[in-house]
PDB file of N, CA, C and O in Angstrom:
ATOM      1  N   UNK A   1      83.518  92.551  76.872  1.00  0.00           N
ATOM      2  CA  UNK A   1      83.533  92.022  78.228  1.00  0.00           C
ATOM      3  C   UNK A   1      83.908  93.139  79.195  1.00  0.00           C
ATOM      4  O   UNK A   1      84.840  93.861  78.839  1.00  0.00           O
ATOM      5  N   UNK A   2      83.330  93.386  80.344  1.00  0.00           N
ATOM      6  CA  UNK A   2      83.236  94.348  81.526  1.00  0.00           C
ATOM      7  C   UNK A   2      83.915  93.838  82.608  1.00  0.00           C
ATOM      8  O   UNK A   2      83.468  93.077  83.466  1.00  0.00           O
ATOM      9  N   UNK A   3      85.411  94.465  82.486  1.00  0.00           N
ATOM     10  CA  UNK A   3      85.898  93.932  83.898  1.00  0.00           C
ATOM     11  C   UNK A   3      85.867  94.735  84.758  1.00  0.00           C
ATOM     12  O   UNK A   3      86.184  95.882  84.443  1.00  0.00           O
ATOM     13  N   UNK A   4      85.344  94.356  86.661  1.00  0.00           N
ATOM     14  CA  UNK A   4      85.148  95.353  87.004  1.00  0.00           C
ATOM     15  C   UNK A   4      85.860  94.906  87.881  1.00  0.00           C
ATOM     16  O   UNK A   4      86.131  93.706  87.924  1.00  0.00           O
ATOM     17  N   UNK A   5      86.540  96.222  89.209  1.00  0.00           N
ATOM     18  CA  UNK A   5      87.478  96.338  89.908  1.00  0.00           C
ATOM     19  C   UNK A   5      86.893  95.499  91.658  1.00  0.00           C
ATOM     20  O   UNK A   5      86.004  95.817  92.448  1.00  0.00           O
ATOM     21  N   UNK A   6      87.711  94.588  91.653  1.00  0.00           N
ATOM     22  CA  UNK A   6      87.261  93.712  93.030  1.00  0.00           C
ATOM     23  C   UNK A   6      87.587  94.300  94.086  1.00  0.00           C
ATOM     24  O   UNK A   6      86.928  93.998  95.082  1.00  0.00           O
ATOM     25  N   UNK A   7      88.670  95.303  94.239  1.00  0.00           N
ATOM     26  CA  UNK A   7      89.006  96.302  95.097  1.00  0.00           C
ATOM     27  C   UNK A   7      90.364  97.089  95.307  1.00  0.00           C
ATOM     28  O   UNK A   7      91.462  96.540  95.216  1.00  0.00           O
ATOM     29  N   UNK A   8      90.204  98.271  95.562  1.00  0.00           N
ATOM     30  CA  UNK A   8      91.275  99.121  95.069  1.00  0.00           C
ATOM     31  C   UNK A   8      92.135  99.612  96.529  1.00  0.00           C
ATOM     32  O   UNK A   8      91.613  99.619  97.644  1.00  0.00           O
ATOM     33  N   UNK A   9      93.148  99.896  96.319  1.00  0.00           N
ATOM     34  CA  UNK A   9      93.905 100.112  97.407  1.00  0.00           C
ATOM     35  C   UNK A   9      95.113 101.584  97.051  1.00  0.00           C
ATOM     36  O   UNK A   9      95.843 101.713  96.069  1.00  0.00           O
ATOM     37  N   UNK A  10      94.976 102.376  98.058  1.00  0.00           N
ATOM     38  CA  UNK A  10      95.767 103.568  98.001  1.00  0.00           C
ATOM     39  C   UNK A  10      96.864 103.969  98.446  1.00  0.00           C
ATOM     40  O   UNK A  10      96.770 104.497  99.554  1.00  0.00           O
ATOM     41  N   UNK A  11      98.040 103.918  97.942  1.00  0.00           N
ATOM     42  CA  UNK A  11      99.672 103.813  98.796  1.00  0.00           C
ATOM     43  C   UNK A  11      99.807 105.336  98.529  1.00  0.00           C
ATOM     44  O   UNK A  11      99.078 106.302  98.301  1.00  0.00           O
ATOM     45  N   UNK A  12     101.261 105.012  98.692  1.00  0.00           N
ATOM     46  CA  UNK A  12     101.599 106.882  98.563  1.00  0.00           C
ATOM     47  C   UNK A  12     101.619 107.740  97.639  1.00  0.00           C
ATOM     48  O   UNK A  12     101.756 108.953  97.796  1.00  0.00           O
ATOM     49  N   UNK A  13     101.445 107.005  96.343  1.00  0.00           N
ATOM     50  CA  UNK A  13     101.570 107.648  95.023  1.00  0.00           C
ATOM     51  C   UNK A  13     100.108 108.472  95.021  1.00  0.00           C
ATOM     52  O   UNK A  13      99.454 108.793  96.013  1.00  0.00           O
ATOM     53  N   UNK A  14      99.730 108.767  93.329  1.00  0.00           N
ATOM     54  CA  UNK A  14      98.992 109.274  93.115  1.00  0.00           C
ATOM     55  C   UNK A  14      97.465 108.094  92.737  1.00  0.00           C
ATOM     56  O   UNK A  14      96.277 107.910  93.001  1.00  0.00           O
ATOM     57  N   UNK A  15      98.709 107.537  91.888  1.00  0.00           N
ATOM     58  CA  UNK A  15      97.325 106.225  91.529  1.00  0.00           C
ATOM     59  C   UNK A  15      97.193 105.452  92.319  1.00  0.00           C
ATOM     60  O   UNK A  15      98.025 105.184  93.187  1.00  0.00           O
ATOM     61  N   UNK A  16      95.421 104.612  92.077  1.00  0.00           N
ATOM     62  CA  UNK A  16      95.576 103.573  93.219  1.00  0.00           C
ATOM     63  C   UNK A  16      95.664 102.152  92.542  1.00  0.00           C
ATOM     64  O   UNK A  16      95.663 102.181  91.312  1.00  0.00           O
ATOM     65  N   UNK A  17      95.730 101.083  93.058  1.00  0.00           N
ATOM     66  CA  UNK A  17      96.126  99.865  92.636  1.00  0.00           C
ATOM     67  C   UNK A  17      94.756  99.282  92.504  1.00  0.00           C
ATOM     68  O   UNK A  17      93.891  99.507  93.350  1.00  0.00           O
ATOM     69  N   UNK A  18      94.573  98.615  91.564  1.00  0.00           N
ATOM     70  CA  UNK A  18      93.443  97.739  91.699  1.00  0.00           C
ATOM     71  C   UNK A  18      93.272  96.467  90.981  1.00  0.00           C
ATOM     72  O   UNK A  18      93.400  96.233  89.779  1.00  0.00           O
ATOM     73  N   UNK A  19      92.901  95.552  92.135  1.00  0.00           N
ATOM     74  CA  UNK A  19      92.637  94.718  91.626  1.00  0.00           C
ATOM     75  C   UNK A  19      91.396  94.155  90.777  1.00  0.00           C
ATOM     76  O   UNK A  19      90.279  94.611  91.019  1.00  0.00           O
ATOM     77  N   UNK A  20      91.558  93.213  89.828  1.00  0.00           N
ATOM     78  CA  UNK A  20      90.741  92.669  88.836  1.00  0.00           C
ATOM     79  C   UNK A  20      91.053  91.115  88.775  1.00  0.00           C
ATOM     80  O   UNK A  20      92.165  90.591  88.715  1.00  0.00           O
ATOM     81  N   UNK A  21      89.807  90.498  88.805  1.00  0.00           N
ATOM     82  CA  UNK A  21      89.844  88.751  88.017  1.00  0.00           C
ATOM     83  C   UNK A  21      90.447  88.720  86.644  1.00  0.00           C
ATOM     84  O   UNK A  21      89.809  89.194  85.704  1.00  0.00           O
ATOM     85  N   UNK A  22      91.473  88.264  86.490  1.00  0.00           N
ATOM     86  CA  UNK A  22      91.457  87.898  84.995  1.00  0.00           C
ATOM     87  C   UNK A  22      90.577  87.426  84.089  1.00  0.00           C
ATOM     88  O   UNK A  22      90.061  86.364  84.436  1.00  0.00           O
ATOM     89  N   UNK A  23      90.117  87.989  82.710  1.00  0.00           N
ATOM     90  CA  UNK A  23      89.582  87.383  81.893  1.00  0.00           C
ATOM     91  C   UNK A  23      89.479  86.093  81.349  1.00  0.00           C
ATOM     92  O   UNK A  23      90.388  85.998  80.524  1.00  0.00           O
ATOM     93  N   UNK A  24      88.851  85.083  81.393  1.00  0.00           N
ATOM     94  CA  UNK A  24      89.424  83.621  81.381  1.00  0.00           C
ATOM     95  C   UNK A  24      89.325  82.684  82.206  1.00  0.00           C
ATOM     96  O   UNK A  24      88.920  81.530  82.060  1.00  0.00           O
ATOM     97  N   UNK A  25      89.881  83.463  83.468  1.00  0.00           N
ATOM     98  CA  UNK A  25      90.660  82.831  84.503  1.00  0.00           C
ATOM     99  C   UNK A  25      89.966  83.215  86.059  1.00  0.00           C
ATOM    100  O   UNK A  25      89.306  84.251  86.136  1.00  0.00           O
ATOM    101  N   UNK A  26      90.160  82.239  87.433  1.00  0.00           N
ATOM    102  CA  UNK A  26      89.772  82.965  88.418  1.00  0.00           C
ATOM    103  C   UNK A  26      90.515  83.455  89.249  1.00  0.00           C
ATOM    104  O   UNK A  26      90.332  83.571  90.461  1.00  0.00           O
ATOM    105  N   UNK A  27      91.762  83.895  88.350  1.00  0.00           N
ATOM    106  CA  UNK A  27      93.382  84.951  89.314  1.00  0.00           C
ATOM    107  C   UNK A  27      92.654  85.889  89.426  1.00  0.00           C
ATOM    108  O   UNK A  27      91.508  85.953  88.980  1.00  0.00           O
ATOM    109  N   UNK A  28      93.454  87.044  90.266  1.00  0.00           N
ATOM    110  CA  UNK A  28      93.731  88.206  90.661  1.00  0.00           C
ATOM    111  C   UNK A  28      94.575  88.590  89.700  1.00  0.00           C
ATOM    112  O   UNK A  28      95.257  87.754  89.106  1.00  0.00           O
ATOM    113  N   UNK A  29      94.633  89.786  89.449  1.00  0.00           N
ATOM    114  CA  UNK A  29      95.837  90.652  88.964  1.00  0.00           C
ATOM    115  C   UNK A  29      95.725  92.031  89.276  1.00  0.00           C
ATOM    116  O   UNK A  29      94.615  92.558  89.344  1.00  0.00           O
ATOM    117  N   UNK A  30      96.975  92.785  89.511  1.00  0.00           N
ATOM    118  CA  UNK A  30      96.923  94.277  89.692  1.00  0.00           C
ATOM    119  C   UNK A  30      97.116  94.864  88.880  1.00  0.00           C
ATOM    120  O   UNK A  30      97.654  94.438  87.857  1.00  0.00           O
ATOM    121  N   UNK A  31      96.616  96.439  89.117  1.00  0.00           N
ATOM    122  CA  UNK A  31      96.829  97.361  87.527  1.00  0.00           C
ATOM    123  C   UNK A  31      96.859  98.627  88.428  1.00  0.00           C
ATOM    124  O   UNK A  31      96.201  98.731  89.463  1.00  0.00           O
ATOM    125  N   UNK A  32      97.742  99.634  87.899  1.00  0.00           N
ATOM    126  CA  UNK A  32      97.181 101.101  88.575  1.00  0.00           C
ATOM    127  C   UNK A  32      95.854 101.117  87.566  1.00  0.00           C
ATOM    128  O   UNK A  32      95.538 100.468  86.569  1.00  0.00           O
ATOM    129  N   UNK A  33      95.155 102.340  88.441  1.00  0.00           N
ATOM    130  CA  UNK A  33      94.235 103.282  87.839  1.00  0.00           C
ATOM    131  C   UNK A  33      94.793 104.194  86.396  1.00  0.00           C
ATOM    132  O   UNK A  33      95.769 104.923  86.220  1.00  0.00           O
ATOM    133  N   UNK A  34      94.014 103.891  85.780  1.00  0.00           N
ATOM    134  CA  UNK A  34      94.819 104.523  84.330  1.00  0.00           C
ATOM    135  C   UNK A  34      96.282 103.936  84.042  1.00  0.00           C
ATOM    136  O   UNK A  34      97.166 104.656  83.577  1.00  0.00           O
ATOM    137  N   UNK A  35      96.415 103.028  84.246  1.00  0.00           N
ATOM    138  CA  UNK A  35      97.732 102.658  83.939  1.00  0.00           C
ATOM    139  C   UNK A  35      99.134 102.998  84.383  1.00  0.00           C
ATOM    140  O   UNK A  35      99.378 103.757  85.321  1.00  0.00           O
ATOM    141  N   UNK A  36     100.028 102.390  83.653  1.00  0.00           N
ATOM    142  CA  UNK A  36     100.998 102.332  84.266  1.00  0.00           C
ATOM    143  C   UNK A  36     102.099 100.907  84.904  1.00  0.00           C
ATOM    144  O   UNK A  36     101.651  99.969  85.564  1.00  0.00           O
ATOM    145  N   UNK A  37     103.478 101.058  84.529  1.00  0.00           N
ATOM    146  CA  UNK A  37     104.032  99.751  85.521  1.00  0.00           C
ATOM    147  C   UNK A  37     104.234  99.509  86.679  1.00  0.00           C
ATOM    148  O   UNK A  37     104.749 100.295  87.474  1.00  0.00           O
ATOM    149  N   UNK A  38     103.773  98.152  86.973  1.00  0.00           N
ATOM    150  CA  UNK A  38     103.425  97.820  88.179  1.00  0.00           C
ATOM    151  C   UNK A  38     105.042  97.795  88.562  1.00  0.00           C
ATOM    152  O   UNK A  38     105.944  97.828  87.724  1.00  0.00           O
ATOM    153  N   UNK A  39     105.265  97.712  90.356  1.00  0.00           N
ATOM    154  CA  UNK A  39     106.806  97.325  90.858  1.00  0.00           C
ATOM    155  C   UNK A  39     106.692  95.803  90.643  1.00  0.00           C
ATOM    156  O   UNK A  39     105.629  95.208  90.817  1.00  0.00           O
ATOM    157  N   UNK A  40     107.944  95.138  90.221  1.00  0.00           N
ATOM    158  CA  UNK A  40     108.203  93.444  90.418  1.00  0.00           C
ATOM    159  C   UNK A  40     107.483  92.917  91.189  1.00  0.00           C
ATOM    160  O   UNK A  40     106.639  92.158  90.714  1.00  0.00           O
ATOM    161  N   UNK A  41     107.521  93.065  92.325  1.00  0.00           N
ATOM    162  CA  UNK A  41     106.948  92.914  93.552  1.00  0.00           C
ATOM    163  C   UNK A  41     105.213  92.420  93.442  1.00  0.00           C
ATOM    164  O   UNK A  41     104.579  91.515  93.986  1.00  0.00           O
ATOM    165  N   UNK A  42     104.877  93.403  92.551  1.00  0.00           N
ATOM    166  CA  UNK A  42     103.486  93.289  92.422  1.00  0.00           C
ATOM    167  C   UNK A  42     102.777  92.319  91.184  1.00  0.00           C
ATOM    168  O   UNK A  42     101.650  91.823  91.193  1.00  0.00           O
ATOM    169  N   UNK A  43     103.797  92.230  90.155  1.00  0.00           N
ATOM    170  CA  UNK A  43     103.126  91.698  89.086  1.00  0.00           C
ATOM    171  C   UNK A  43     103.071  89.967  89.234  1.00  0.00           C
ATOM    172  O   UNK A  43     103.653  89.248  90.047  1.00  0.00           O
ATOM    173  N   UNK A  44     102.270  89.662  88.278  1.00  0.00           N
ATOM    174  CA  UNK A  44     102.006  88.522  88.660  1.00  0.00           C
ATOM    175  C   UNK A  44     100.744  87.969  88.834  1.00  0.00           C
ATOM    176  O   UNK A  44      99.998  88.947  88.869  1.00  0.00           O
ATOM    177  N   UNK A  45     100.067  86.953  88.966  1.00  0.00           N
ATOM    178  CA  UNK A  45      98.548  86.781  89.366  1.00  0.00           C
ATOM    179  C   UNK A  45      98.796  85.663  90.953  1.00  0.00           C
ATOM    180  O   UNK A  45      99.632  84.848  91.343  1.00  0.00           O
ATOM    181  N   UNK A  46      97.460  86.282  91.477  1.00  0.00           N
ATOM    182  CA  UNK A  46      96.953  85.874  92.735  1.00  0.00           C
ATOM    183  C   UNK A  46      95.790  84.859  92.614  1.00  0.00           C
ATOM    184  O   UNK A  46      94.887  84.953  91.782  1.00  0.00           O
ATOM    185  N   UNK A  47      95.951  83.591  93.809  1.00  0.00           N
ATOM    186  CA  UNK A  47      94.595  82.852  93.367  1.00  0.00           C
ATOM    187  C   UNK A  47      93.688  83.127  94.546  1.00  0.00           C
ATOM    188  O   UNK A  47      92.790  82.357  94.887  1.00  0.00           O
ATOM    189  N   UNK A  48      94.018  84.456  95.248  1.00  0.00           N
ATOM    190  CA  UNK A  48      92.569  84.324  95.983  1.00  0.00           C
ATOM    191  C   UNK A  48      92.954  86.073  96.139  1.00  0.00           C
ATOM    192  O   UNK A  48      93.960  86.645  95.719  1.00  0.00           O
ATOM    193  N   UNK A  49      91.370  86.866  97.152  1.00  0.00           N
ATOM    194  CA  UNK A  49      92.398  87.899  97.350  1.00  0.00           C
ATOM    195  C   UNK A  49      92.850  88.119  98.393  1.00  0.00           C
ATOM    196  O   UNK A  49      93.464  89.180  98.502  1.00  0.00           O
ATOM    197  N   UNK A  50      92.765  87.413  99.334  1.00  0.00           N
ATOM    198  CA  UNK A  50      93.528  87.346 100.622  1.00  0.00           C
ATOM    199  C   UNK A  50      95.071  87.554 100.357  1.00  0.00           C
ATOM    200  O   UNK A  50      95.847  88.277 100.982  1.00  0.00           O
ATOM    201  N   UNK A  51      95.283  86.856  99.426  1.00  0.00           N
ATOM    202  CA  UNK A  51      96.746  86.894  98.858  1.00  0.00           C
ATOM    203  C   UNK A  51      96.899  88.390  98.104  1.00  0.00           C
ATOM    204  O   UNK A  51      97.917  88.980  98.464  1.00  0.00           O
ATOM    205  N   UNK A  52      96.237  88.968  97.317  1.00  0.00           N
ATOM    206  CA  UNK A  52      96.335  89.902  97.105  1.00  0.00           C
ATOM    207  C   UNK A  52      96.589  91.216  98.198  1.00  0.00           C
ATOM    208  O   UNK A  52      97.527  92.003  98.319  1.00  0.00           O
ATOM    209  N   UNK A  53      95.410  91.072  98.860  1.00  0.00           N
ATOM    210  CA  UNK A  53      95.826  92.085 100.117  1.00  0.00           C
ATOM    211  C   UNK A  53      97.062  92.473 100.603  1.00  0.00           C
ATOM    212  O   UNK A  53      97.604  93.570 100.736  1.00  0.00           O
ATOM    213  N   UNK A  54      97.465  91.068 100.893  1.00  0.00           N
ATOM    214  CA  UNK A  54      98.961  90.429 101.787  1.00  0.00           C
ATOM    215  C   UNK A  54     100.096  91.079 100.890  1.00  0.00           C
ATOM    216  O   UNK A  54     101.044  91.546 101.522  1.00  0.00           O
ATOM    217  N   UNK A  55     100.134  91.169  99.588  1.00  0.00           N
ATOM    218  CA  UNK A  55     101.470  91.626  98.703  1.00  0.00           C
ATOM    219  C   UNK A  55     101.130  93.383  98.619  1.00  0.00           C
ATOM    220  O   UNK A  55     101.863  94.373  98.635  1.00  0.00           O
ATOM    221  N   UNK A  56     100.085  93.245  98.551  1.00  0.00           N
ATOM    222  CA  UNK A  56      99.772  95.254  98.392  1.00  0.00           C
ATOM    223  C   UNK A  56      99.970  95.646  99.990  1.00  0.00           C
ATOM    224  O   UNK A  56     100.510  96.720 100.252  1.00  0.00           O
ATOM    225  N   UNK A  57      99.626  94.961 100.824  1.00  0.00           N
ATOM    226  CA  UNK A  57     100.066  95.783 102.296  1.00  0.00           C
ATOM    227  C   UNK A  57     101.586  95.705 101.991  1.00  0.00           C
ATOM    228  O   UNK A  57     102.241  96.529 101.351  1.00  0.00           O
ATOM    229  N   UNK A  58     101.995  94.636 102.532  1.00  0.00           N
ATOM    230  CA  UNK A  58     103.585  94.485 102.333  1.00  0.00           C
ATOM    231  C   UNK A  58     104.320  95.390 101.116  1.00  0.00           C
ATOM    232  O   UNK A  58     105.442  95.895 101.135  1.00  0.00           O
ATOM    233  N   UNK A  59     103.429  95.418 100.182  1.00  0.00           N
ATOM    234  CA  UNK A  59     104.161  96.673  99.088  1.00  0.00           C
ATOM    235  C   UNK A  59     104.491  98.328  99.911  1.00  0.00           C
ATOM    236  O   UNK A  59     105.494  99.019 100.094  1.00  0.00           O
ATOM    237  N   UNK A  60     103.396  98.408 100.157  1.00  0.00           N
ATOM    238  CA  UNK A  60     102.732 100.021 100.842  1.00  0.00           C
ATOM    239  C   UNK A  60     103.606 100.247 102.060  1.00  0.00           C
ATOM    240  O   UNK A  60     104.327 101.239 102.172  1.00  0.00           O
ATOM    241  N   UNK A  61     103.490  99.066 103.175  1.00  0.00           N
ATOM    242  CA  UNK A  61     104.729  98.873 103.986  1.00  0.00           C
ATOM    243  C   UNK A  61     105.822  99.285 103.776  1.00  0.00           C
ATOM    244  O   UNK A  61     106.286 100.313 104.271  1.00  0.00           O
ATOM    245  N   UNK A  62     106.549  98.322 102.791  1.00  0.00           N
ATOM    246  CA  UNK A  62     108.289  98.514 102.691  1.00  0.00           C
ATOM    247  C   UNK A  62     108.439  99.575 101.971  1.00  0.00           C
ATOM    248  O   UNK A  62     109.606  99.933 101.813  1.00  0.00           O
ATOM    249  N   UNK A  63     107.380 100.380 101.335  1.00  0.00           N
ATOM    250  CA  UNK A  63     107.542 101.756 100.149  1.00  0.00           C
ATOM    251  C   UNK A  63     107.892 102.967 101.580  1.00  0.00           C
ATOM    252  O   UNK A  63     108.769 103.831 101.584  1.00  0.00           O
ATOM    253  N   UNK A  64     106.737 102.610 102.861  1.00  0.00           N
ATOM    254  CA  UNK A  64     106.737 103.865 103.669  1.00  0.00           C
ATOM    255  C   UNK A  64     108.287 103.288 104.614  1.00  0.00           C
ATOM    256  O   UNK A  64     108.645 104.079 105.487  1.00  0.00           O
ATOM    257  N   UNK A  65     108.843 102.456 104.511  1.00  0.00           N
ATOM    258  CA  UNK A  65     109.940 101.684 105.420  1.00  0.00           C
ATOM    259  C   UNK A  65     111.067 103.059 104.423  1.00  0.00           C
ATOM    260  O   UNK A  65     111.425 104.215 104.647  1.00  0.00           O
ATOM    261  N   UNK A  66     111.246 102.139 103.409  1.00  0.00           N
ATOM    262  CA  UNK A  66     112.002 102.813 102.007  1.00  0.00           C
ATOM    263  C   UNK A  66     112.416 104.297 101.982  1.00  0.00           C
ATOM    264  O   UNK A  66     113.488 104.839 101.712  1.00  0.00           O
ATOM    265  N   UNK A  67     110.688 104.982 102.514  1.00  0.00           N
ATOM    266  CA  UNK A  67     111.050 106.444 102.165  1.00  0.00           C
ATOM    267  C   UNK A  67     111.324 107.179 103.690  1.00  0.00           C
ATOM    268  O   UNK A  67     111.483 108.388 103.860  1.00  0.00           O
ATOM    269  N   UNK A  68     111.335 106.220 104.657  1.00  0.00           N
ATOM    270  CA  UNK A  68     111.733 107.253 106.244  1.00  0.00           C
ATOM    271  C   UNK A  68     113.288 106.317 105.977  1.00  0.00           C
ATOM    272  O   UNK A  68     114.030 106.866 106.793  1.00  0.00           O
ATOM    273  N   UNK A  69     113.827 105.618 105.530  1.00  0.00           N
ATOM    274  CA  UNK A  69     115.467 105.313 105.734  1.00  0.00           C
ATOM    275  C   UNK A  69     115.733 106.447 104.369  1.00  0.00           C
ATOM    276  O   UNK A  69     116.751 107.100 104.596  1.00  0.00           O
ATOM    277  N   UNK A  70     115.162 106.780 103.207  1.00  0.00           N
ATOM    278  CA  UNK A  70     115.660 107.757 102.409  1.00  0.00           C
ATOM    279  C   UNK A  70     115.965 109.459 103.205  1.00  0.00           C
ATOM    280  O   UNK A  70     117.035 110.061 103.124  1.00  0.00           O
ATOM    281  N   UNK A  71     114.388 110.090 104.136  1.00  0.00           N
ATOM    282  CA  UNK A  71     114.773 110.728 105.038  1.00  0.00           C
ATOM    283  C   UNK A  71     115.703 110.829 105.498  1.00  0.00           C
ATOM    284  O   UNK A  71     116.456 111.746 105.170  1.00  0.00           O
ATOM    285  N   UNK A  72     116.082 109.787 106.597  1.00  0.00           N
ATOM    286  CA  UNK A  72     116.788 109.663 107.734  1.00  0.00           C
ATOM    287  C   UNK A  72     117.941 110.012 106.783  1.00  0.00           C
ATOM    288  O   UNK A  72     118.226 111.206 106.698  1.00  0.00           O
ATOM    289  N   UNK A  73     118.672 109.090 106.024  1.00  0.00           N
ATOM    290  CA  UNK A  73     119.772 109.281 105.459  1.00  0.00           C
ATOM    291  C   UNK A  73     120.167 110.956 104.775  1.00  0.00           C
ATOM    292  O   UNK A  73     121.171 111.636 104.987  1.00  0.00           O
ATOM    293  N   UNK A  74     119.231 111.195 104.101  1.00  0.00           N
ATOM    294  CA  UNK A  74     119.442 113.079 103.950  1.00  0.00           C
ATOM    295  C   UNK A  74     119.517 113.967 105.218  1.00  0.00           C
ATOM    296  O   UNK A  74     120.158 115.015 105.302  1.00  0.00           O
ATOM    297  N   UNK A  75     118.649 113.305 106.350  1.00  0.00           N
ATOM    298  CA  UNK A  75     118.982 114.185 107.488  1.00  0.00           C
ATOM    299  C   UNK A  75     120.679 114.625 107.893  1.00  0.00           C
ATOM    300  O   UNK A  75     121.264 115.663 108.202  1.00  0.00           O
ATOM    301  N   UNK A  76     120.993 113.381 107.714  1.00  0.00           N
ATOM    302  CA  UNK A  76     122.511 112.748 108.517  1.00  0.00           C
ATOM    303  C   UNK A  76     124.259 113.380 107.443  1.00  0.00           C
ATOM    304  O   UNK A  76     125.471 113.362 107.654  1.00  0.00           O
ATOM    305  N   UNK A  77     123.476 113.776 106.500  1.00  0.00           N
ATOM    306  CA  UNK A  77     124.235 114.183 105.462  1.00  0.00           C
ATOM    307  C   UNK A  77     124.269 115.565 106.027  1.00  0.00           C
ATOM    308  O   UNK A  77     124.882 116.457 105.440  1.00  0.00           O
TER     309      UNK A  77
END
């Protein structure tokens, strides 16, 4: 069976996220590219991908939120 990628999305890392239908099933689920664990945040299945979108922005979001308060805080040191 050929699962193919419904659409992929690129945060700050190296890999990108992509989503796939489950086998079986008509969820969503995420995977990096070549693998790898997903954050909490992300795992899990989606029943549409609107919903998917919505948790990978909001991921990508609070990651770039995350790493300018990590900045800021080394600045201040």
């Amino acid at each position: 069976m050929d699962v193919k990628v419904v659409r992929s999305y690129k945060g700050k890392g190296t890999k990108e996220l992509q989503a796939f239908i489950q086998p079986g099933t008509a969820h969503y689920i995420l995977k990096y590219e070549g693998g790898g664990e997903l954050p909490e945040e992300l795992s899990g299945v989606y029943t549409s991908i609107s919903l998917v979108d919505e948790a990978v922005l909001r991921y990508i979001s609070n990651s770039k939120d995350d790493s300018k308060k990590k900045s800021i805080s080394k600045e201040e040191e």
